[in-house]
PQR file of N, CA, C, O and H, with PARSE charges and radii, in Angstrom:
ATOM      1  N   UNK A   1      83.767 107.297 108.691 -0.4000 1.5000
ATOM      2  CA  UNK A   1      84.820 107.812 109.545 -0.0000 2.0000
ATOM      3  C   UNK A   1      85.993 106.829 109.495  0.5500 1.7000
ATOM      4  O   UNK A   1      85.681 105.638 109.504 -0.5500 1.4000
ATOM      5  N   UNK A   2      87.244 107.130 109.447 -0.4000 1.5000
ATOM      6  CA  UNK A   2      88.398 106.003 109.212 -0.0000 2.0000
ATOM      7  C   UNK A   2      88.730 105.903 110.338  0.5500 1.7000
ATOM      8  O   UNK A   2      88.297 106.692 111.178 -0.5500 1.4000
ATOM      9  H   UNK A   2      87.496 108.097 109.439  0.4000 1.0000
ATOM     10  N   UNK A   3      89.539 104.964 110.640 -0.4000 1.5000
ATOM     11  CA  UNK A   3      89.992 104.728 111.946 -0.0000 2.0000
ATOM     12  C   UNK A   3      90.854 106.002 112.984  0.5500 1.7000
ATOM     13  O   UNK A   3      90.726 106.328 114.165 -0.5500 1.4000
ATOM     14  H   UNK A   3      89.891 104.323 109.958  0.4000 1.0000
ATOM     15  N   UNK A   4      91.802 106.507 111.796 -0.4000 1.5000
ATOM     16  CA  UNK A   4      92.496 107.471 112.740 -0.0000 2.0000
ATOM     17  C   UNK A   4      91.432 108.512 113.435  0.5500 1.7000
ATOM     18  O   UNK A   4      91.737 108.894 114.565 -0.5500 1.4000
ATOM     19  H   UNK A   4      91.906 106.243 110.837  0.4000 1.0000
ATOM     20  N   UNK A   5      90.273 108.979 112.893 -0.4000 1.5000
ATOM     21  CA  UNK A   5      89.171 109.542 113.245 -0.0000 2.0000
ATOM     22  C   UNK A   5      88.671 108.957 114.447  0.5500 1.7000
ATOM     23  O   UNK A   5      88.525 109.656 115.450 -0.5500 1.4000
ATOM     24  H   UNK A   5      90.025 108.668 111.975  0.4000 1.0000
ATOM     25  N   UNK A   6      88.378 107.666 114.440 -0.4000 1.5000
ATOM     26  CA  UNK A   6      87.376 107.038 115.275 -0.0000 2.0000
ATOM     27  C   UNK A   6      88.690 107.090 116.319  0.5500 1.7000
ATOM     28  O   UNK A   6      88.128 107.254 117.401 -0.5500 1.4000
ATOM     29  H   UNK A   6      88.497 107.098 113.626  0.4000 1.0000
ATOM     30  N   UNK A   7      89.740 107.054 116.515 -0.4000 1.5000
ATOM     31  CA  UNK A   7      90.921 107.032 117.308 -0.0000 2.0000
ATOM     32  C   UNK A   7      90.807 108.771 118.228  0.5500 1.7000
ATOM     33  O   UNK A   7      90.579 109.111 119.388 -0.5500 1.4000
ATOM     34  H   UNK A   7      90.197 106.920 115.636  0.4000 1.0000
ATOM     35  N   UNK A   8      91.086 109.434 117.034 -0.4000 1.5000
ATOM     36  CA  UNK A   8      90.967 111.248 117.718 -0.0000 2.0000
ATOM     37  C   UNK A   8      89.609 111.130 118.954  0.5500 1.7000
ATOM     38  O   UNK A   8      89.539 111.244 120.178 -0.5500 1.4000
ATOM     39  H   UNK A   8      91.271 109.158 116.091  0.4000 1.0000
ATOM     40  N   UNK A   9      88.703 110.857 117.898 -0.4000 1.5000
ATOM     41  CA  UNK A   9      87.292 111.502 118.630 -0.0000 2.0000
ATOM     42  C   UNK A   9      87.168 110.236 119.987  0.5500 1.7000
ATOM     43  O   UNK A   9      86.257 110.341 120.809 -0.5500 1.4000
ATOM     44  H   UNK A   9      88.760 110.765 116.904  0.4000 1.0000
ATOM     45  N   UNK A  10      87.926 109.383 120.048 -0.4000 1.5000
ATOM     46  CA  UNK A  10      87.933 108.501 121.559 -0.0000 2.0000
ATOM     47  C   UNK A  10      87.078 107.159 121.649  0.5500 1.7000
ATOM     48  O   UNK A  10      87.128 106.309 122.539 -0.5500 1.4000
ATOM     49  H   UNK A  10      88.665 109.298 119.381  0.4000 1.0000
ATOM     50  N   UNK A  11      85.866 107.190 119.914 -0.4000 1.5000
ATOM     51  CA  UNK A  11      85.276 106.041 119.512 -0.0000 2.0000
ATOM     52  C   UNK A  11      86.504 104.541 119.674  0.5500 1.7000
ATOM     53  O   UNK A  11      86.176 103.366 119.515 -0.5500 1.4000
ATOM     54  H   UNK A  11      85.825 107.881 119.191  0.4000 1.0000
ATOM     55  N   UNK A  12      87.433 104.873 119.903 -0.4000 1.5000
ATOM     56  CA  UNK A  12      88.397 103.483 119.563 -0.0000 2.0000
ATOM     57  C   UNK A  12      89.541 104.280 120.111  0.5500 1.7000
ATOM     58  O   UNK A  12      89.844 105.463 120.270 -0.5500 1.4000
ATOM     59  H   UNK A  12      87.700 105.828 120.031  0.4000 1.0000
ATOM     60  N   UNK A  13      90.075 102.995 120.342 -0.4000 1.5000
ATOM     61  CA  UNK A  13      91.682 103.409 121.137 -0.0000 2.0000
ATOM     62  C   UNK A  13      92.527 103.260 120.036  0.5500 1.7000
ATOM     63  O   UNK A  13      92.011 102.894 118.980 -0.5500 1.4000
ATOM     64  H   UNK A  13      89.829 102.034 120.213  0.4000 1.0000
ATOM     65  N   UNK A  14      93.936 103.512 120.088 -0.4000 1.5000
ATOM     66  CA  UNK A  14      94.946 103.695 119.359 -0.0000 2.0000
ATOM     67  C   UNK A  14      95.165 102.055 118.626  0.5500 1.7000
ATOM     68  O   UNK A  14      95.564 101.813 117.487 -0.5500 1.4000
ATOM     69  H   UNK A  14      94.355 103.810 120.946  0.4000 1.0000
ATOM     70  N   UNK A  15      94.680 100.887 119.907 -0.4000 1.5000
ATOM     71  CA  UNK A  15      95.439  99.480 119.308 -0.0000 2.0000
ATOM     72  C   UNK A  15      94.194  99.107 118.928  0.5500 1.7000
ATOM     73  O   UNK A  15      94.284  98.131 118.182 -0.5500 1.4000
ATOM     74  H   UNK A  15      94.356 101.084 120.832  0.4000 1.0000
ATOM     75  N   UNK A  16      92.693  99.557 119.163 -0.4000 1.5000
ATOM     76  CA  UNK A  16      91.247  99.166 118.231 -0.0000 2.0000
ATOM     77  C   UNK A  16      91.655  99.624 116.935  0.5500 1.7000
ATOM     78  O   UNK A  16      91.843  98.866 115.983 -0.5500 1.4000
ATOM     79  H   UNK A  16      92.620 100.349 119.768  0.4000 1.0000
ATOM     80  N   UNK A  17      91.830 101.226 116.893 -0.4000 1.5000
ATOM     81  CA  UNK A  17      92.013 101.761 115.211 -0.0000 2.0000
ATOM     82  C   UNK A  17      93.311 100.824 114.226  0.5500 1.7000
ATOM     83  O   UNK A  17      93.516 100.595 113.034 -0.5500 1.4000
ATOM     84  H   UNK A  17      91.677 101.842 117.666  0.4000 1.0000
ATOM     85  N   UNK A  18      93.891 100.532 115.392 -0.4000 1.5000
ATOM     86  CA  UNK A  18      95.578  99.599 114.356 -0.0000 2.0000
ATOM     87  C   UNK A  18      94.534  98.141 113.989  0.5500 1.7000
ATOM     88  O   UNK A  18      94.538  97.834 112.796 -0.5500 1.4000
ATOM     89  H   UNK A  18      93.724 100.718 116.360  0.4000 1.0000
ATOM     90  N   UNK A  19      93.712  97.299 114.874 -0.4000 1.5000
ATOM     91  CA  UNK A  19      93.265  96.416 114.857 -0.0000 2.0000
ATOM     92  C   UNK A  19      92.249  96.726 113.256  0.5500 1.7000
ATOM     93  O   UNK A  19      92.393  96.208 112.149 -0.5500 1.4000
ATOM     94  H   UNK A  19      93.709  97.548 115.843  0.4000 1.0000
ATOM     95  N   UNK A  20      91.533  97.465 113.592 -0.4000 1.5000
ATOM     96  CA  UNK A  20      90.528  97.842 112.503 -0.0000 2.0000
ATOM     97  C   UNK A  20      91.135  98.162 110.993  0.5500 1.7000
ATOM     98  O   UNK A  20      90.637  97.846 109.913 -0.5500 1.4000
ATOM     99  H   UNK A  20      91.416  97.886 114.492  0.4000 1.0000
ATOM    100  N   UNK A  21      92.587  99.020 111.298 -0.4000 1.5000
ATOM    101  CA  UNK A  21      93.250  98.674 109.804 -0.0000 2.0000
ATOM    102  C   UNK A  21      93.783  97.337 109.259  0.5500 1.7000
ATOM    103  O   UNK A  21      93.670  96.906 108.112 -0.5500 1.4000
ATOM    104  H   UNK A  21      92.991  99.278 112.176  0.4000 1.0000
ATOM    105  N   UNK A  22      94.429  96.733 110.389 -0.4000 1.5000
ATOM    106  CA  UNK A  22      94.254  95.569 109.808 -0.0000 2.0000
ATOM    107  C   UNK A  22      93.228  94.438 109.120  0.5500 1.7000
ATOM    108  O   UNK A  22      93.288  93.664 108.165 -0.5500 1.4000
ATOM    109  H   UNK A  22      94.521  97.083 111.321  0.4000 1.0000
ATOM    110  N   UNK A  23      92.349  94.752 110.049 -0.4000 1.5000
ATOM    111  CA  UNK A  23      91.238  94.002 109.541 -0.0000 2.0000
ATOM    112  C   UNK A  23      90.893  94.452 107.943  0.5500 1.7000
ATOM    113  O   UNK A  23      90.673  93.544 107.141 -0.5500 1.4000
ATOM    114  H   UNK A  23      92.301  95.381 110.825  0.4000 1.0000
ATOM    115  N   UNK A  24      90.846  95.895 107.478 -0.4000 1.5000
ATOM    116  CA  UNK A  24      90.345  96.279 106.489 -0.0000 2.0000
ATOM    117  C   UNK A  24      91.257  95.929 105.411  0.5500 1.7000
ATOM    118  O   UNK A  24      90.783  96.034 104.280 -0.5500 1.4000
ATOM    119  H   UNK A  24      91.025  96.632 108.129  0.4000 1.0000
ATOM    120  N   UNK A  25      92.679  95.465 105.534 -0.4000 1.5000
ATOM    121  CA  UNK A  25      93.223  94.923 104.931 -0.0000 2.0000
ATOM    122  C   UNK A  25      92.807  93.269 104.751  0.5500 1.7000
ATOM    123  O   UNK A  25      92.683  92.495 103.802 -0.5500 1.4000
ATOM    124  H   UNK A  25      93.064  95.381 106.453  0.4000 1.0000
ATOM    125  N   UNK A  26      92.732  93.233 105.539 -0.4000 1.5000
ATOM    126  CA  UNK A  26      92.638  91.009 105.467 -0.0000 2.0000
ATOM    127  C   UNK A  26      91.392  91.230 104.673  0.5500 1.7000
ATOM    128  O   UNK A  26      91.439  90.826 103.511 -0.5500 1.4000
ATOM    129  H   UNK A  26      92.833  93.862 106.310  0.4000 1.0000
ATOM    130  N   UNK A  27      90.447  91.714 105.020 -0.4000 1.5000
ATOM    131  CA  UNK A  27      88.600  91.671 104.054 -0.0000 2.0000
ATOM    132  C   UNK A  27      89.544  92.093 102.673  0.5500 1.7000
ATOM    133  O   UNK A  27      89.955  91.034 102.199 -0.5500 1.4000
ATOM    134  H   UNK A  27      90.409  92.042 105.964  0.4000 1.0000
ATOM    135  N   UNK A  28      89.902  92.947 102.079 -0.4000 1.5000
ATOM    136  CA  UNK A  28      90.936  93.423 100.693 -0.0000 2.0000
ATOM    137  C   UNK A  28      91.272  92.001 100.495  0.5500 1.7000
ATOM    138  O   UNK A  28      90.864  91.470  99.462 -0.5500 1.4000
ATOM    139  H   UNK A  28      89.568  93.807 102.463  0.4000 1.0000
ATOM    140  N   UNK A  29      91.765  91.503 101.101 -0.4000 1.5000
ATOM    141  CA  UNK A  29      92.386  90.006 100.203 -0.0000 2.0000
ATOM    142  C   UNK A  29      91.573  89.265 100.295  0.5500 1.7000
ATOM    143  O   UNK A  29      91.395  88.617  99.264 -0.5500 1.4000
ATOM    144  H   UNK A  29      92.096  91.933 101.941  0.4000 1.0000
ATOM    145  N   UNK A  30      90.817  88.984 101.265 -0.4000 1.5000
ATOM    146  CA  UNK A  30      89.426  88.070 101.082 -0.0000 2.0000
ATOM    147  C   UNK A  30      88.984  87.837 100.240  0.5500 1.7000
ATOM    148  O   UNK A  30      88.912  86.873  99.479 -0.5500 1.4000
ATOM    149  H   UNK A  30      90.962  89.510 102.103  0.4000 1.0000
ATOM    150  N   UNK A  31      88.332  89.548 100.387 -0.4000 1.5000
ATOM    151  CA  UNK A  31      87.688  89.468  98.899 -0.0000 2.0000
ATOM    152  C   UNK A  31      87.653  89.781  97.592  0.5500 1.7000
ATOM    153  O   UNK A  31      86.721  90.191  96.901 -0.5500 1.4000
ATOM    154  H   UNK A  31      88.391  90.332 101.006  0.4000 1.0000
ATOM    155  N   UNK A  32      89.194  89.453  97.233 -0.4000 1.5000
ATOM    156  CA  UNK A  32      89.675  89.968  96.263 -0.0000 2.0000
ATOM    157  C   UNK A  32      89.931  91.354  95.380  0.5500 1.7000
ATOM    158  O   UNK A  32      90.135  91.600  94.191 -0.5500 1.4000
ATOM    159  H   UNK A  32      89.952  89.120  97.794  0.4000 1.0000
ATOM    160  N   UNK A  33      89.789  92.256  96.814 -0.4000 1.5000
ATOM    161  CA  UNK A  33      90.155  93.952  96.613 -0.0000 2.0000
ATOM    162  C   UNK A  33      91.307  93.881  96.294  0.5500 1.7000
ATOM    163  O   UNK A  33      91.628  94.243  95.162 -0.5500 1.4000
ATOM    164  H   UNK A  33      89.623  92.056  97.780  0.4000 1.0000
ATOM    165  N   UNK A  34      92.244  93.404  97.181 -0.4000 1.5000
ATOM    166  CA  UNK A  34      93.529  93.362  97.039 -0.0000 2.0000
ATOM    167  C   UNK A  34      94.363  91.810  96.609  0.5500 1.7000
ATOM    168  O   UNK A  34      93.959  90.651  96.704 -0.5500 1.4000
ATOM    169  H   UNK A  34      91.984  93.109  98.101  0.4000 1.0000
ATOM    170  N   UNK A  35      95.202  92.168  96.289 -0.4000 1.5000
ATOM    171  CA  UNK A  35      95.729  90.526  95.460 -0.0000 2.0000
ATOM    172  C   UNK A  35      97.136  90.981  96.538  0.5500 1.7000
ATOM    173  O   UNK A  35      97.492  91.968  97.182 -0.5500 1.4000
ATOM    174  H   UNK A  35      95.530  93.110  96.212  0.4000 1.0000
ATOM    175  N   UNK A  36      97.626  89.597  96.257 -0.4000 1.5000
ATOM    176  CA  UNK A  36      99.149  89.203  96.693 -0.0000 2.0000
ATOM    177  C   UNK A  36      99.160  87.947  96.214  0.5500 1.7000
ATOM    178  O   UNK A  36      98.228  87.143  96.218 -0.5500 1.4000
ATOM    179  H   UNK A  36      97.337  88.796  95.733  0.4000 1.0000
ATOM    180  N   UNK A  37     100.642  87.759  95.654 -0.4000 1.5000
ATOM    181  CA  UNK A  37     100.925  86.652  95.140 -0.0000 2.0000
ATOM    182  C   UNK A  37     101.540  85.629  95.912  0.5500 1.7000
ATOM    183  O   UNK A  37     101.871  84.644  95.251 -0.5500 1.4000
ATOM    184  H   UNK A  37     101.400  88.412  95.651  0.4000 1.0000
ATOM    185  N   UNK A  38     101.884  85.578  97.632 -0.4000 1.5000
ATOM    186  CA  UNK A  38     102.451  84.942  98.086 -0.0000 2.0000
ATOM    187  C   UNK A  38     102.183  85.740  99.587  0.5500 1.7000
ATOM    188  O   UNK A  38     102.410  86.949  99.626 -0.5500 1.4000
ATOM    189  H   UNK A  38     101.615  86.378  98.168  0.4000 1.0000
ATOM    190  N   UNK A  39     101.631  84.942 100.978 -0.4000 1.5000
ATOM    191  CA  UNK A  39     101.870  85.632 101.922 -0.0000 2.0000
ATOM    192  C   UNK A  39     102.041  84.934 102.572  0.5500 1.7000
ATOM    193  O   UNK A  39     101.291  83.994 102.837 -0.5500 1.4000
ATOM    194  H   UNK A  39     101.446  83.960 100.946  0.4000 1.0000
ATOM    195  N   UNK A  40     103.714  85.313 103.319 -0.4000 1.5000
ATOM    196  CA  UNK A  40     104.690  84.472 103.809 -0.0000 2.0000
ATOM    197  C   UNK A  40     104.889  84.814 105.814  0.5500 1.7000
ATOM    198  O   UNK A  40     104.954  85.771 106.586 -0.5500 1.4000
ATOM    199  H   UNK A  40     104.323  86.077 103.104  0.4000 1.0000
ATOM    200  N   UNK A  41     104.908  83.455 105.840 -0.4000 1.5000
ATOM    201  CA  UNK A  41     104.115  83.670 107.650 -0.0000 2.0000
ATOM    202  C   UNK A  41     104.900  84.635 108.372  0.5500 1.7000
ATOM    203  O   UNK A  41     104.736  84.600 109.591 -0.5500 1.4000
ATOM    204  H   UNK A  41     104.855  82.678 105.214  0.4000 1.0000
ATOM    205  N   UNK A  42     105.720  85.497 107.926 -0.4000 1.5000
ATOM    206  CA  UNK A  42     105.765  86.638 108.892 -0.0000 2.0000
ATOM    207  C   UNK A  42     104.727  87.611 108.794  0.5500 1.7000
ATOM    208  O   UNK A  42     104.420  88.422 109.668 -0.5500 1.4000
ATOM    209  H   UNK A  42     105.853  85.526 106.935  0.4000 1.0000
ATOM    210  N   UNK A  43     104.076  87.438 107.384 -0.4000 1.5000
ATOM    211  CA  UNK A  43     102.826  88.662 107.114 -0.0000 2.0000
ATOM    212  C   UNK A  43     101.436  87.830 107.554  0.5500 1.7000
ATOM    213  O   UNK A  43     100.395  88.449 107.774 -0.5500 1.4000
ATOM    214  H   UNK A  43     104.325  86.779 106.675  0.4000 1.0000
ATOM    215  N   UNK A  44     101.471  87.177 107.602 -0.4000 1.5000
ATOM    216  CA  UNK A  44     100.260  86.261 107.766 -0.0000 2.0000
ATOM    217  C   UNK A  44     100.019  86.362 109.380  0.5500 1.7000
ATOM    218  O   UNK A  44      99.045  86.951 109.848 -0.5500 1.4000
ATOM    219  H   UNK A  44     102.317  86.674 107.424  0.4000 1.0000
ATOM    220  N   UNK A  45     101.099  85.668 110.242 -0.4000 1.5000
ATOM    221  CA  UNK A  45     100.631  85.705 111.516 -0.0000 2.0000
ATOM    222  C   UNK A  45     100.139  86.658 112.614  0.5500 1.7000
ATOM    223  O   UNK A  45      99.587  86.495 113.702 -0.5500 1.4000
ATOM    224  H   UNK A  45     101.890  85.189 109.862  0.4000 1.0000
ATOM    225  N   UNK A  46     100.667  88.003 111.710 -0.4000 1.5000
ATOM    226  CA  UNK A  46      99.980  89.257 112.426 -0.0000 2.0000
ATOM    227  C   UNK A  46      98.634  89.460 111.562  0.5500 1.7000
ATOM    228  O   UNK A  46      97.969  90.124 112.358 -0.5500 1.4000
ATOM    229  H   UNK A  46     101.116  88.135 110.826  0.4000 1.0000
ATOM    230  N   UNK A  47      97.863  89.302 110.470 -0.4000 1.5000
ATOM    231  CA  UNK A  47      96.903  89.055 110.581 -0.0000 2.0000
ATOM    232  C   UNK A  47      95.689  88.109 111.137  0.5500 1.7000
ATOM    233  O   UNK A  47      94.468  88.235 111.230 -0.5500 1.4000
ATOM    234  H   UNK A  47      98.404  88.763 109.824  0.4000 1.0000
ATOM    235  N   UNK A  48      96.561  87.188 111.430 -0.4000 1.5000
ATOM    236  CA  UNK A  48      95.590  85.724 111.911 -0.0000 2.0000
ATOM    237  C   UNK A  48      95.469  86.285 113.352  0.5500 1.7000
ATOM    238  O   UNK A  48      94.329  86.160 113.796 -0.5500 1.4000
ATOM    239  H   UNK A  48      97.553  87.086 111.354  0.4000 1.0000
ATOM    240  N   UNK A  49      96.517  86.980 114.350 -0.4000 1.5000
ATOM    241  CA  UNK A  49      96.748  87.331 115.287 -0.0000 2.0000
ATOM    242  C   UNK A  49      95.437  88.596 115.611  0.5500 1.7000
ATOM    243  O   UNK A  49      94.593  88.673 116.504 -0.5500 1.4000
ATOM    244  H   UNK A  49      97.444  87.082 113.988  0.4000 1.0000
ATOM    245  N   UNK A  50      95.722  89.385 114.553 -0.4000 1.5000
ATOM    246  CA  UNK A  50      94.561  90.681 114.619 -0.0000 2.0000
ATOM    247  C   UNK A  50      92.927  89.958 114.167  0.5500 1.7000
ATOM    248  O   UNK A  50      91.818  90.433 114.413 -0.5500 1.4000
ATOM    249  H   UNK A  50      96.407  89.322 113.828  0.4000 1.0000
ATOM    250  N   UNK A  51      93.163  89.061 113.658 -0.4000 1.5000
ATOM    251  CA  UNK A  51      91.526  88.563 113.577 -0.0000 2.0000
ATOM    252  C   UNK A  51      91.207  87.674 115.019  0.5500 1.7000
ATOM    253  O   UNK A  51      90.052  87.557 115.430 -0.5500 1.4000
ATOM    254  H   UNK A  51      94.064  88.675 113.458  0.4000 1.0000
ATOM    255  N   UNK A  52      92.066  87.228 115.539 -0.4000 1.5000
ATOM    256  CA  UNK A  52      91.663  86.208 116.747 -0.0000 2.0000
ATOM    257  C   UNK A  52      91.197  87.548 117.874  0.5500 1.7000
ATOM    258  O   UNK A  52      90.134  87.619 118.492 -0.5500 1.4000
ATOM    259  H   UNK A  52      93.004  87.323 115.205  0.4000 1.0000
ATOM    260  N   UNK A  53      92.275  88.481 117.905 -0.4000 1.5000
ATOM    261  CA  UNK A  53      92.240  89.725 118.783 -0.0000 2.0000
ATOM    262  C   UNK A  53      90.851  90.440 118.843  0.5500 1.7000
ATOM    263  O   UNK A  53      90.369  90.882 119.886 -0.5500 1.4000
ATOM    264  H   UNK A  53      93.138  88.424 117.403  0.4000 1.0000
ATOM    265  N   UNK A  54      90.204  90.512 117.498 -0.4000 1.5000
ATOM    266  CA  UNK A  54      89.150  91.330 117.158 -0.0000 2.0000
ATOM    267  C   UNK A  54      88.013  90.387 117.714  0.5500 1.7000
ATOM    268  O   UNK A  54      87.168  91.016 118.351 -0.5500 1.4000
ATOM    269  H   UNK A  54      90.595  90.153 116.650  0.4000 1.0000
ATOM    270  N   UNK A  55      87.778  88.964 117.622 -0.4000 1.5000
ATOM    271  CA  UNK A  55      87.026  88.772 117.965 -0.0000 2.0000
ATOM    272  C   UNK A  55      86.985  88.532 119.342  0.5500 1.7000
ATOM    273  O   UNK A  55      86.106  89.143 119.948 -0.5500 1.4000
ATOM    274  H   UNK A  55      88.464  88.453 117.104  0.4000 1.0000
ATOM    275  N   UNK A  56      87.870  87.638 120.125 -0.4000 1.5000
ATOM    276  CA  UNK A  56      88.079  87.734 121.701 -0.0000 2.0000
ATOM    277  C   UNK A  56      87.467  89.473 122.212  0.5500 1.7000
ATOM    278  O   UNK A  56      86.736  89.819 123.140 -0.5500 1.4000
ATOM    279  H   UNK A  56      88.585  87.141 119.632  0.4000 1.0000
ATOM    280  N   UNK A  57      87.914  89.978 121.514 -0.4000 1.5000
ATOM    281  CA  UNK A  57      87.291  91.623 122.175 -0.0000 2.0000
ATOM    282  C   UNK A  57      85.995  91.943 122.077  0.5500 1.7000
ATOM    283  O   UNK A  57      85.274  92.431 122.947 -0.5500 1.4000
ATOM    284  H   UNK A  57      88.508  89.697 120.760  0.4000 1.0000
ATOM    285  N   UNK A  58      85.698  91.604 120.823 -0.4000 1.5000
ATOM    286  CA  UNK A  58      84.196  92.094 120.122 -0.0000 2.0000
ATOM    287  C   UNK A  58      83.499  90.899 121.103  0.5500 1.7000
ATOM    288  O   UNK A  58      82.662  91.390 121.860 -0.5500 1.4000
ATOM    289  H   UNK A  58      86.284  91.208 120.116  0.4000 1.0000
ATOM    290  N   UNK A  59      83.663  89.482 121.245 -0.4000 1.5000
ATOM    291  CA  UNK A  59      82.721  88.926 122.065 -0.0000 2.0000
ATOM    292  C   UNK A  59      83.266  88.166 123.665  0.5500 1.7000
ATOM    293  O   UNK A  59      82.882  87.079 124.098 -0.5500 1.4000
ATOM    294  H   UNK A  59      84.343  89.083 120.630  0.4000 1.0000
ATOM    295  N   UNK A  60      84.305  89.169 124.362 -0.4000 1.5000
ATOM    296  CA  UNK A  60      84.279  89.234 125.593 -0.0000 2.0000
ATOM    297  C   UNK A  60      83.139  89.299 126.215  0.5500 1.7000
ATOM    298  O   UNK A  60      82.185  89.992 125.860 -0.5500 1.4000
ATOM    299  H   UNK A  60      84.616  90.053 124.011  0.4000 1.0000
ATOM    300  N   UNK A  61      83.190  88.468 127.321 -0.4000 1.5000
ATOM    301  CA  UNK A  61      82.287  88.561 128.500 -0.0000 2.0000
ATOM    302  C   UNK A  61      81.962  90.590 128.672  0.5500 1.7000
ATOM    303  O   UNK A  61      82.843  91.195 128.060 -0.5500 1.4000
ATOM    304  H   UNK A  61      83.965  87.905 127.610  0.4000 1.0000
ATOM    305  N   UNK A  62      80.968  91.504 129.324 -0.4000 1.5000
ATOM    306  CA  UNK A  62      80.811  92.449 129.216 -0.0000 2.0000
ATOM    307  C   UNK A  62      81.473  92.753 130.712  0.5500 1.7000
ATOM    308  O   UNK A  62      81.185  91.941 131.592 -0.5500 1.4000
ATOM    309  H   UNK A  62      80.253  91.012 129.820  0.4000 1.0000
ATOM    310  N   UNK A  63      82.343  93.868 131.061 -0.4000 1.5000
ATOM    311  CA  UNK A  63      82.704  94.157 132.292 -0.0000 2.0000
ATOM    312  C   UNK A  63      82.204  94.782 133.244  0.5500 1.7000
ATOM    313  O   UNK A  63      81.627  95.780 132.813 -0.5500 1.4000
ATOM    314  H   UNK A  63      82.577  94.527 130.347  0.4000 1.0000
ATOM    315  N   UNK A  64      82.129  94.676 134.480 -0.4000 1.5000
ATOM    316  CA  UNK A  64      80.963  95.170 135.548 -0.0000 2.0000
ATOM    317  C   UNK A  64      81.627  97.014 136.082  0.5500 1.7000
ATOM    318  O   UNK A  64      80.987  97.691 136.886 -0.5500 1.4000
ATOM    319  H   UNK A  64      82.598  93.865 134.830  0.4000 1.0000
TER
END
């Protein structure tokens, strides 16, 4: 299921599914899916930003 999916059907909110594309981009350069020859800190800090985001969320305290 892709994100905009998991977004419709209510599995994920609008800024989880944006979070989750990003992410599926950063793993692409990781692991060498995707290449770039230069990534210059305006592109960089919104990924470093969406990986800090993903995890603060994924291992938040659970809410009562």
């Amino acid at each position: 299921m892709e994100c905009a999916q998991r977004a419709e059907t209510g599995v994920l909110t609008a800024r989880q599914a944006d979070l989750d594309y990003g992410r599926q981009i950063r793993n692409g350069m990781a692991h060498g899916k995707t290449t770039h020859a230069v990534m210059p800190p305006a592109t960089a800090v919104p990924m470093v930003t969406t990986s800090f985001t993903v995890v603060s969320e994924l291992c938040a305290a659970p809410t009562k």
